[in-house]
N, C-alpha and C positions, 0 to 999 in steps of 0.2 A: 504493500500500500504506500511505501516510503515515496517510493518512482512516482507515483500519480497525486500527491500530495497537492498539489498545485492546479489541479484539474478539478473542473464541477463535474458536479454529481447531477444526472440527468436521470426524472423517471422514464421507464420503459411501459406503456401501454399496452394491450392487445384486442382489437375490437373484430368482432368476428360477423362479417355477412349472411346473414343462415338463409336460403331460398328452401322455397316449400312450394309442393305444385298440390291442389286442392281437386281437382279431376277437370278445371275449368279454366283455372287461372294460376299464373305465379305469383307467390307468394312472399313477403320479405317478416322477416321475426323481431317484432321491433318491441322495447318497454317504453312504457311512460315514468318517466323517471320521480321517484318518491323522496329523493335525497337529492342535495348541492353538492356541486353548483347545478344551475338550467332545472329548477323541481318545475314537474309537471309536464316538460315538454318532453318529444321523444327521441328517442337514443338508441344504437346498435347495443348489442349487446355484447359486453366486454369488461376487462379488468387490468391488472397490474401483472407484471410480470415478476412470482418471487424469484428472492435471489439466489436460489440452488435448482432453477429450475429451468430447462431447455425451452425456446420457443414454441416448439411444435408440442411437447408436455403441457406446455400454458395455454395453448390451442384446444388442446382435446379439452382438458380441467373444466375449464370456462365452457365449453359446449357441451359437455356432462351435468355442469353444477346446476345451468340453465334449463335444459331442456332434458335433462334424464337420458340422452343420446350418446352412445357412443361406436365405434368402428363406421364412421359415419364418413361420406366423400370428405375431407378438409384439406385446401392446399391455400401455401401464400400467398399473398396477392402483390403488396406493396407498404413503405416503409414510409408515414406521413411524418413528416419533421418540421412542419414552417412554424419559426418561434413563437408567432401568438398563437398555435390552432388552441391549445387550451388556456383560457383567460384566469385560472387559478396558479400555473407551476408551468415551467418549460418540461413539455411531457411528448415522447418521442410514441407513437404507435405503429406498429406493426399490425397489416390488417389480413385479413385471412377470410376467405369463403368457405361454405359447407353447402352442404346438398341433402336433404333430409326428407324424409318421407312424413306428409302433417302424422298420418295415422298412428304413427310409432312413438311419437314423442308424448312425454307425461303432460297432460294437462292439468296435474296438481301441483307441478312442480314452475309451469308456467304462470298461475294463477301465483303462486310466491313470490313471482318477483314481477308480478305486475305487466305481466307481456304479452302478445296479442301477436297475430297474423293478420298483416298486413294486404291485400292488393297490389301490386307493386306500380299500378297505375295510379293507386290511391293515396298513397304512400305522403306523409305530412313532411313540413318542413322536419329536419333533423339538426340535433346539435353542434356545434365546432364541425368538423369537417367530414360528417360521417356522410352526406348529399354526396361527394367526391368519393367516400367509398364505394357508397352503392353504385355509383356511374363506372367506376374504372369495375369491379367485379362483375357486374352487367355483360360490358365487353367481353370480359377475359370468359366468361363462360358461354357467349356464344361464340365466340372464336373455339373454345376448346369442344365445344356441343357438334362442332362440324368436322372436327378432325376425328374424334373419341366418342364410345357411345356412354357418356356420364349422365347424358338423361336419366337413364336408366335406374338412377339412383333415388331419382323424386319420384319412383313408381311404388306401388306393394307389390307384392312377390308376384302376383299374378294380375295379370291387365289385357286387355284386347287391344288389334289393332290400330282402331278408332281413338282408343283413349292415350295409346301412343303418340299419333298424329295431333291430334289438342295439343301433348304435350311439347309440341315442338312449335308447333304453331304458336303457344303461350311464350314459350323463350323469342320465338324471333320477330313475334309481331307480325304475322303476313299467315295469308292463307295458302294451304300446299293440295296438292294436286291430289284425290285419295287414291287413284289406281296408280299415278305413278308411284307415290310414298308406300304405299303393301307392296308393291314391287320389289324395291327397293331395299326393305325393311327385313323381306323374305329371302334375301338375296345375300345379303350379311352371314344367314347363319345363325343369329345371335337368338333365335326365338326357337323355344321348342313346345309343342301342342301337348298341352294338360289333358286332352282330353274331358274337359268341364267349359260348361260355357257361364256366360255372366245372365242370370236371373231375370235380369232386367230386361234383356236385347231380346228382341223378337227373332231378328235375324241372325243369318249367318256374322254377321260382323260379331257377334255375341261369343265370338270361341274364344275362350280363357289361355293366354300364354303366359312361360315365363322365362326368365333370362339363363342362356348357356352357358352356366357357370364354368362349363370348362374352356371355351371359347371366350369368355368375356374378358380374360386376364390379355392374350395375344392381342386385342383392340387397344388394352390399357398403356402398352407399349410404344416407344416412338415408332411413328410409321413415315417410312420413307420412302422415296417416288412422288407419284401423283396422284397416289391411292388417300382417301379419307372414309369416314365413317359418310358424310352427307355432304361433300363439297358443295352440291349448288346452292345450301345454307349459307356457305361463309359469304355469297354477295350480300348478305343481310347485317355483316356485322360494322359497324360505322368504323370510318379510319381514326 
């Protein structure tokens, strides 16, 4: 500590994006804050980063504490640092996204800390600079949605084709094609027939699938060439 004696001491953040897809719309995980600074307005969900504790440790923690979730999609996103973003202490945040299915998450544990699911079209002013997280994580998972098939991950174990396509339609804002997207979808590999169909569905679209677990890890992969999981998605993702 001798060496750095002469150095400030800067807090470490971690504010965590969490999308949730509802079978209609996407979703953002947001609290209304019950404590200072900003009481009452809303906020990502997030914490401090302790001091024997690894980033990606402090990623999952905070996304367990919150929502009772864990082995859930979580990757980094970006390192917010501009001196005033917190108007209490120079506080450095590391922001991270997750990907969560709503049905699986506690909602006793939600109601604890005050937090809701959002609309992400609905979605209220947000505190210090969490507006710029949701924007930059927005991107980064449609860019990543069209290389990699991580949708996948805002579904339940079992889903039809229809409610896939929503799903995708919900991430990139635009209407898709249905025969070409089953096409498409069928074509991957990545679905295998339950043999159950969904209750509801009159029709054939009603056949219950779910994800090729042993396939699905080889999409998780960098993929190289010109190969993607839904290339003609990425003209949707803004520069």
């Amino acid at each position: 500590m001798e060496a750095y004696k002469n150095s400030s001491r800067i807090l470490v953040a971690l504010d965590c994006i969490i999308f949730g897809f509802d079978g209609e719309t996407l979703k953002l995980l947001l609290i209304k804050r019950n404590f200072e600074p900003e009481f009452g307005k809303w906020s990502l969900m997030g914490g401090f980063v302790e001091e024997n504790e690894d980033l990606q440790d402090a990623a999952t923690r905070i996304l367990f504490t919150l929502t009772g979730l864990q082995n859930n999609y979580l990757e980094q996103l970006h390192t917010f640092g501009a001196v005033n973003r917190d108007p209490v202490e120079r506080t450095i945040s590391v922001g991270y996204y997750s990907l969560v299915n709503i049905a699986d998450q506690d909602p006793n544990t939600l109601r604890a800390h005050n937090a809701s699911w959002i609309e992400l079209k609905r979605v209220p002013k947000l505190i210090f600079d969490h507006d710029d997280m949701v924007d930059l994580a927005l991107k980064r998972l449609r860019y990543k949605a069209a290389l990699y098939p991580i949708g996948f991950e805002l579904l339940p174990e079992k889903f039809t084709i229809p409610q896939l396509q929503k799903l995708y339609e919900a991430i990139y804002d635009v209407q898709l094609d249905r025969r070409n997207f089953r096409r498409k979808i069928l074509a991957t590999d990545l679905l295998l027939e339950t043999g159950e169909k969904d209750l509801t569905s009159v029709t054939k679209k009603g056949q219950l699938y779910s994800l090729n677990l042993e396939k699905y890890p080889d999409y998780q992969k960098y993929l190289n060439g010109f190969y993607a999981f839904l290339p003609e998605l990425a003209a949707f993702v803004p520069a």
